[in-house]
C-alpha positions in Angstrom: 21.9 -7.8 13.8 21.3 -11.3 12.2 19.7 -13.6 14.4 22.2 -16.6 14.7 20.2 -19.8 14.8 21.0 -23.6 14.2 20.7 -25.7 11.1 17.5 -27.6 12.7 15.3 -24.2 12.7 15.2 -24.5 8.8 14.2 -28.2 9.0 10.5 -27.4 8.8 10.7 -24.4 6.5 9.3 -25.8 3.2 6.3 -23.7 2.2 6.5 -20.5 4.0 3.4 -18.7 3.0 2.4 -15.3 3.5 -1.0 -15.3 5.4 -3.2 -12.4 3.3 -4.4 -9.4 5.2 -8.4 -10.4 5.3 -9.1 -6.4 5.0 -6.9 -6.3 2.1 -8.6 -9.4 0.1 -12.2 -7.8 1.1 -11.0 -4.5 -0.8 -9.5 -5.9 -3.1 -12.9 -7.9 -4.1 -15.0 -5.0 -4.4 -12.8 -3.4 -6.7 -12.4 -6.1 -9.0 -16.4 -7.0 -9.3 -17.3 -3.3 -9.8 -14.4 -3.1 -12.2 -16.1 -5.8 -13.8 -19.3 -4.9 -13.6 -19.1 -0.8 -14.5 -15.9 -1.1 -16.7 -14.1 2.3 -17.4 -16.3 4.5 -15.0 -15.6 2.6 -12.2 -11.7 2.2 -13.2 -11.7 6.4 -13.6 -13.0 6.5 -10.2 -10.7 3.9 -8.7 -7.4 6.1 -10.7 -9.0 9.4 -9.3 -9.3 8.1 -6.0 -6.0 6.3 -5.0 -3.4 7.7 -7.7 -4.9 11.2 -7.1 -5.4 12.2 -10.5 -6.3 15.6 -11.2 -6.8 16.0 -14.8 -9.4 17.2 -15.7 -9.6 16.0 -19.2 -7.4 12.4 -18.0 -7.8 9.5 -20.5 -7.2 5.7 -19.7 -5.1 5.0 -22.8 -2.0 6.7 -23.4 -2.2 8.5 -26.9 0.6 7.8 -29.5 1.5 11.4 -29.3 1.6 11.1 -25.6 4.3 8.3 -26.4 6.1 10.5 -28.5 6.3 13.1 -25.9 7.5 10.8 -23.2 10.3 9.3 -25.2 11.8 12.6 -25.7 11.4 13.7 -22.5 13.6 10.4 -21.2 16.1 11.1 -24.1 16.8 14.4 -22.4 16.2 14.4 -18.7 17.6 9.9 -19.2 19.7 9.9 -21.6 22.9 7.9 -20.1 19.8 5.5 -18.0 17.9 5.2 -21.2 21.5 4.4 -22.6 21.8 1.6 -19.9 18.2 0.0 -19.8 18.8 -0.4 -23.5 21.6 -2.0 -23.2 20.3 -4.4 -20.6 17.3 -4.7 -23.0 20.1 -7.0 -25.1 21.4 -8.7 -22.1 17.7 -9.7 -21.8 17.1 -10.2 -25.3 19.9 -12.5 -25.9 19.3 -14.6 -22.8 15.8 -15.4 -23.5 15.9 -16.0 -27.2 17.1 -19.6 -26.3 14.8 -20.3 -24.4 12.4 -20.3 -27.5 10.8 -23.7 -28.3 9.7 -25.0 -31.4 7.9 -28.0 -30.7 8.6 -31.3 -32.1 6.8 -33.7 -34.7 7.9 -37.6 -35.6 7.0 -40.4 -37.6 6.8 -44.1 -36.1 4.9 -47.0 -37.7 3.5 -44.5 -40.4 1.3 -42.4 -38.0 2.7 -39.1 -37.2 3.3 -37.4 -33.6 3.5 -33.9 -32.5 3.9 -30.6 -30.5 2.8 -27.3 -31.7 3.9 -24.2 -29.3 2.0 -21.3 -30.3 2.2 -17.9 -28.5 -0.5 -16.8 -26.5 -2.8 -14.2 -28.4 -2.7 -11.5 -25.5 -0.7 -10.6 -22.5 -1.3 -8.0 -20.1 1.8 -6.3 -18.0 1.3 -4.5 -14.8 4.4 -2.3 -14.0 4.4 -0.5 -10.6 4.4 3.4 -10.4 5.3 6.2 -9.0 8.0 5.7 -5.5 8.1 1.9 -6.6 9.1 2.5 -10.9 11.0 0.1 -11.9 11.7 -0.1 -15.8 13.4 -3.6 -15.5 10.7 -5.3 -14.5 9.1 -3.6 -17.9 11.9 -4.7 -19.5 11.8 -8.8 -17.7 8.0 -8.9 -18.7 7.6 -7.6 -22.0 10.8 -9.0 -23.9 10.2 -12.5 -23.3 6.6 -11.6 -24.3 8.3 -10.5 -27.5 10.4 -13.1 -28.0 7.8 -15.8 -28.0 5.6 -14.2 -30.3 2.6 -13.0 -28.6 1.0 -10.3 -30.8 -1.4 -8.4 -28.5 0.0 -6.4 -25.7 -1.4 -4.0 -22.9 1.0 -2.0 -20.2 -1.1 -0.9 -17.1 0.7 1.4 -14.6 -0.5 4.0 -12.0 0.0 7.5 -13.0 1.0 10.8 -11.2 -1.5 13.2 -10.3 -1.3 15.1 -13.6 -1.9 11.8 -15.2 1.6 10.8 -16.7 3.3 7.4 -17.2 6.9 7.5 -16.4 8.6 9.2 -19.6 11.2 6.2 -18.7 8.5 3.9 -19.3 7.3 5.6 -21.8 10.7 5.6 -23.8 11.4 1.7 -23.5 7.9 1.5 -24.8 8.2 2.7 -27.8 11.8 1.0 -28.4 10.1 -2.1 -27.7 7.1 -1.6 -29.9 4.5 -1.7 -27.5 1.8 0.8 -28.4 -1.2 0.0 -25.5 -0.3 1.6 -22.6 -3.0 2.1 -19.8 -2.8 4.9 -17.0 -4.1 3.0 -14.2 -2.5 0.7 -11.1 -3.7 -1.4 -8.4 -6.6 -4.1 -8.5 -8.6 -2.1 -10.4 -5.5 -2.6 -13.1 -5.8 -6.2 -12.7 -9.8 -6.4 -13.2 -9.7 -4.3 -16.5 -6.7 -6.9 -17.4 -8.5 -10.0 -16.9 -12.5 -8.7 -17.7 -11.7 -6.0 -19.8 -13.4 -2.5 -20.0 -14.4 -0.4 -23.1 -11.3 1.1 -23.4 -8.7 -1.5 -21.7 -8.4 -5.4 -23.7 -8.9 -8.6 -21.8 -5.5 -10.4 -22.0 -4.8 -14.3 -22.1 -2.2 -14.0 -18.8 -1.0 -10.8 -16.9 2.1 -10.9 -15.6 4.2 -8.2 -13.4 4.5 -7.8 -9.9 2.7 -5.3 -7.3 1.4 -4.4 -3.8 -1.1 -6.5 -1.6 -3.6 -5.3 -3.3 -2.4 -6.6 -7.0 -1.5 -9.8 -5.0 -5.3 -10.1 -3.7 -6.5 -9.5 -7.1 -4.5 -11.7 -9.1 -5.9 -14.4 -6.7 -9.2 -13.4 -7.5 -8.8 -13.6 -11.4 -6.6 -16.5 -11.8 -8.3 -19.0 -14.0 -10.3 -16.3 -15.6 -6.7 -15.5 -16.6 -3.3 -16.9 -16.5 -0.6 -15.7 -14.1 3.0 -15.6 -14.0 2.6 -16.0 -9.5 1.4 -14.5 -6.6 5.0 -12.8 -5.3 6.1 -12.6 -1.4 8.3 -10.4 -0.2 11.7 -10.7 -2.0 14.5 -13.3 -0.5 18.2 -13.7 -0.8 20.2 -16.8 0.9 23.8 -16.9 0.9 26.3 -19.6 0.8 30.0 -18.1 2.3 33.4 -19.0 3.5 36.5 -17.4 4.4 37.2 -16.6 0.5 34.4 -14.0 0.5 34.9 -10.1 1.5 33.0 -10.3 4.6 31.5 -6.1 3.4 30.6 -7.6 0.3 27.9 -9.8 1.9 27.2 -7.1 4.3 26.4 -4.8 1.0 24.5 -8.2 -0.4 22.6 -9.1 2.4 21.7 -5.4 2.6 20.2 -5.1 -0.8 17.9 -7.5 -0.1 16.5 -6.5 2.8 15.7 -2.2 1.5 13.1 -3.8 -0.4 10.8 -3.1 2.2 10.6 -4.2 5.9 9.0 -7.8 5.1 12.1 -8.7 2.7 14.4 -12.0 3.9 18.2 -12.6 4.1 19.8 -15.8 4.9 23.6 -15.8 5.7 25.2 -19.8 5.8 28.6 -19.5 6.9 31.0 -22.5 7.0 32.5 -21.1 9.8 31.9 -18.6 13.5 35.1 -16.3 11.9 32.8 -15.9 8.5 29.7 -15.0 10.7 31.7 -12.7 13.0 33.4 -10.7 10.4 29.7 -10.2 8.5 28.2 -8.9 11.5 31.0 -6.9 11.9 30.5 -5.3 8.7 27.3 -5.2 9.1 27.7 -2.6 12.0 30.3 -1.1 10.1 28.3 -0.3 6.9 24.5 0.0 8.0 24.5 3.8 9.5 25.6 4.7 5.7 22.8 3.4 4.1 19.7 5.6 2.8 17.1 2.9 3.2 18.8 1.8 6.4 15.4 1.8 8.6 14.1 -0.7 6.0 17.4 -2.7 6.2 17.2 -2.9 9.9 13.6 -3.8 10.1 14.1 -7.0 7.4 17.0 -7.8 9.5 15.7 -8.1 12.7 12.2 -9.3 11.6 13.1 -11.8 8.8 16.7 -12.6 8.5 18.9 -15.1 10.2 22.4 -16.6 10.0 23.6 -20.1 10.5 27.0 -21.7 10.7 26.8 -24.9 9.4 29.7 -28.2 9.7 30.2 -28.7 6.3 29.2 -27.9 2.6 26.5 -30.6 2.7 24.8 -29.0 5.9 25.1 -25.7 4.0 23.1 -26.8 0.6 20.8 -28.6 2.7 19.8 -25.8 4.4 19.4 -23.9 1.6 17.2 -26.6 -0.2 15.3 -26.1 2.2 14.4 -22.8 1.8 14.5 -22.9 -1.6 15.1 -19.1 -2.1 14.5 -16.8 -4.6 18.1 -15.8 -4.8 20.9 -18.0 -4.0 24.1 -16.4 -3.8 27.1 -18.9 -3.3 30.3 -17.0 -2.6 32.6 -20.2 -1.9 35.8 -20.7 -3.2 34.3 -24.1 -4.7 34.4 -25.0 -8.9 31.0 -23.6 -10.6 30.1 -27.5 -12.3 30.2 -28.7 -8.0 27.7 -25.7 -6.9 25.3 -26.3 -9.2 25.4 -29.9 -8.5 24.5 -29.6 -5.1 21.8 -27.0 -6.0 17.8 -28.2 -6.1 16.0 -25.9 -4.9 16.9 -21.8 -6.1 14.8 -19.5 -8.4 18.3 -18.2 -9.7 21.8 -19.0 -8.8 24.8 -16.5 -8.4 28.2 -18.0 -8.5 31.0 -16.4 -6.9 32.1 -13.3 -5.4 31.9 -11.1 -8.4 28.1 -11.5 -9.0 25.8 -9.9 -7.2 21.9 -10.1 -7.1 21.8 -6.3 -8.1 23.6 -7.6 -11.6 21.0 -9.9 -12.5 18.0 -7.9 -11.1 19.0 -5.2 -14.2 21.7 -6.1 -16.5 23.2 -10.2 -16.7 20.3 -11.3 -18.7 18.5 -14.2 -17.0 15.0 -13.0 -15.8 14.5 -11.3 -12.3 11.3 -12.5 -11.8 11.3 -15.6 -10.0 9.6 -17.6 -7.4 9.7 -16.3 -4.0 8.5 -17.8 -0.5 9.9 -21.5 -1.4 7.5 -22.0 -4.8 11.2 -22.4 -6.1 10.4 -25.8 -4.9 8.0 -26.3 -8.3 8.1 -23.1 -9.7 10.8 -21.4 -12.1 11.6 -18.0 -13.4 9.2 -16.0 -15.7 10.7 -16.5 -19.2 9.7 -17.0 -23.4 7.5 -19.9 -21.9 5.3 -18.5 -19.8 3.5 -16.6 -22.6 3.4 -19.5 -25.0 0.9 -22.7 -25.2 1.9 -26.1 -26.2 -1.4 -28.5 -28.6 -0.3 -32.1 -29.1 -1.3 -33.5 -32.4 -1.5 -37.2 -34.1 -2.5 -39.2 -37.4 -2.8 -42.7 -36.7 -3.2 -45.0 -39.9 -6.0 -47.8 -40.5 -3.3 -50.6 -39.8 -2.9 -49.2 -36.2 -6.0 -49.3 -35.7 -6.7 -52.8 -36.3 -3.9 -53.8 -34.1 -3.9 -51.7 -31.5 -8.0 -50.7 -31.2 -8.9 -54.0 -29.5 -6.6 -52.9 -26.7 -7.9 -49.4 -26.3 -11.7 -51.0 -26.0 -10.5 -53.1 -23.4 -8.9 -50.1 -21.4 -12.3 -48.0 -22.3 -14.8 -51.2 -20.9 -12.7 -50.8 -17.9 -12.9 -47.6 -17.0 -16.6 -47.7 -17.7 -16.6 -45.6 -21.0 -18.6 -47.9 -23.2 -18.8 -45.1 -25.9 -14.7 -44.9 -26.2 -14.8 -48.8 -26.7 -17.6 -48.4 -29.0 -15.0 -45.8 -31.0 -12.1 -47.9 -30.9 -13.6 -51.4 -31.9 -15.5 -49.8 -35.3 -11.9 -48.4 -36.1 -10.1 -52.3 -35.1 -13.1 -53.7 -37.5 -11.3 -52.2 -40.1 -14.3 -50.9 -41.5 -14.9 -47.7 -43.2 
């Protein structure tokens, strides 16, 4: 079912962007300038309208005893998940935490140099709902949030048609400590994010992933706000040889593609016997599947499989990509891998880790850049929702010496004022 093609079709793929649907960016505009302009009324219609709400006494902001409600709810109905999202929540927790940076400061020649890293003052999370739940994306999002510092938070996430959050969601909420939750979804989520309504905070940066309309109307407030990225559809490339269990990457390549039918999976084998036995696992192992109409349609539509010469053809193609997942199942030492690795949003080494281990439970974040921003771009983490101010004190005797210069580079550039600045400073005059 992969389509076997040579290492030169990758040669051009780079940048592979996602053309947006021009019907989808239009809607998406209208929503987001009437969510500006009309604020809650026109978020309550947009939540009435597309999540099907039928409350009839439905509030925007999830009450505390709403909270309270939830929690106990997913410690009944939850209890071994809750059990297991907690205990991921560590994984998380303990990954991220050193990531944390505490800026710098020095002393050279009696002036003094610096960083401060301060957290952002808000952040806005938008968590997808209903069908497409998924409390480890909550859990990605808000911990590193946490760590770093930030002190403002808002969840926004669609509700059902009685108006309920997730008791799930719900639950980690409240082990997390994060009180604002919003009962609403879509661009309309994003608009009360970034403009704010009466009920629902502006926020410094949203982060969280979503459908084409979220992606439309992250595009639209960016700059307004920050943003973690505008996400593609989700990608996995693997690396395998002969040392692999040929089912394994069937199951691998698999979870990729159930995303949805737009996901991508890469197979580079070092050899035709590696490629064979895949496929033949492939056929092997698809009929079982519960999602397998989703699997087939990224594999035929998306997905291909090379066999490359040699290792250096393999992590060349795969540079070239740059995928969100890399998954390198050769019987090759960890320290040489990651050597030869420039261009991945996360790395999985070995047969024994799967994607599926660090999308919920290893630690390192699962949201990461997708359509070949791995190129520049890195995984969301603690400092993504901090900013960095550079400070200095230079003395009097710096001044004197080094002023003249600065003039010099000011008259140059045109900026008579700067030289004016620096020259009263290099007078040595008070």
């Amino acid at each position: 079912m992969l389509k076997r093609v040579t290492a030169e079709h990758f040669r051009t793929v780079t940048r592979a962007e996602e053309s947006a649907d021009p019907k989808v960016e239009s809607a998406a505009a209208e929503i987001v300038a009437d969510v500006r302009r009309n604020g809650d009324r026109a978020l309550l219609a947009y939540t009435r309208k597309f999540d099907r709400v039928e409350a009839p006494d439905f509030r925007l902001e999830v009450s505390a005893e709403e909270i309270d409600a939830g929690a106990e709810e997913a410690g009944k109905k939850y209890a071994d998940v809750l059990r297991f999202f907690l205990n991921a929540a560590g994984n998380i927790r303990g990954f991220h935490e050193r990531q944390l940076d505490r800026g710098f400061h020095f002393e050279k020649d009696g002036c003094s140099y610096g960083q401060l890293v301060r957290p952002i003052p808000k952040a806005g999370f938008y968590v997808p709902g209903g069908k497409a739940f998924y409390p480890s994306t909550f859990l990605m999002n808000v911990i590193p949030a946490k760590i770093a510092g930030v002190p403002e938070m808002a969840v926004t996430s669609p509700p059902d048609r009685q108006g309920r959050l997730n008791p799930l969601l719900l639950a980690l909420a409240k082990e997390l400590g994060v009180t604002r939750l919003f009962k609403c979804g879509g661009a309309q989520a994003v608009a009360a994010l970034a403009y704010g309504t009466e009920t629902v905070p502006a926020v410094s940066k949203i982060t969280g992933p979503g459908n084409a309309y979220v992606a439309a109307a992250k595009r639209l407030v960016m700059g307004t706000v920050g943003i973690d990225s505008i996400a593609g559809p989700s990608e996995v490339v693997i690396i395998a040889d002969k040392s692999a269990n040929p089912e394994w990457i069937a199951a691998d390549l698999f979870a990729q593609a159930e995303h949805d039918g737009n996901n991508t999976a890469v197979l580079i084998a070092t050899s035709s016997g590696v490629f064979d036995a895949v496929e033949s696992a492939i056929a092997k192992l698809l009929s079982s599947q519960p999602r397998r109409e989703m699997i087939e349609q990224s594999l035929e539509k998306r997905s291909y499989a090379v066999v490359t010469e040699n290792l250096d053809e393999a992590f060349a193609v795969s540079d070239r990509i740059a995928p969100e997942h890399l998954q390198v199942m050769l019987d090759l030492p960890d320290s040489e891998a990651l050597s030869r690795v420039h261009n991945a949003g996360a790395i999985f080494l070995g047969t024994q880790t799967p994607v599926a281990v660090g999308d919920y439970y290893a630690g390192p974040n699962h949201v990461l850049p997708t359509a070949g921003t791995a190129v520049f771009s890195s995984p969301l983490g603690v400092y993504d929702f901090v900013k960095r101010t550079s400070f200095v004190r230079l003395t009097p005797e710096y001044m004197r010496e080094k002023g003249g210069e600065i003039a010099s580079m000011a008259d140059f550039e045109g900026l008579h004022s700067h030289a004016l600045s620096a020259r009263m400073r290099a007078a040595g005059k008070d």
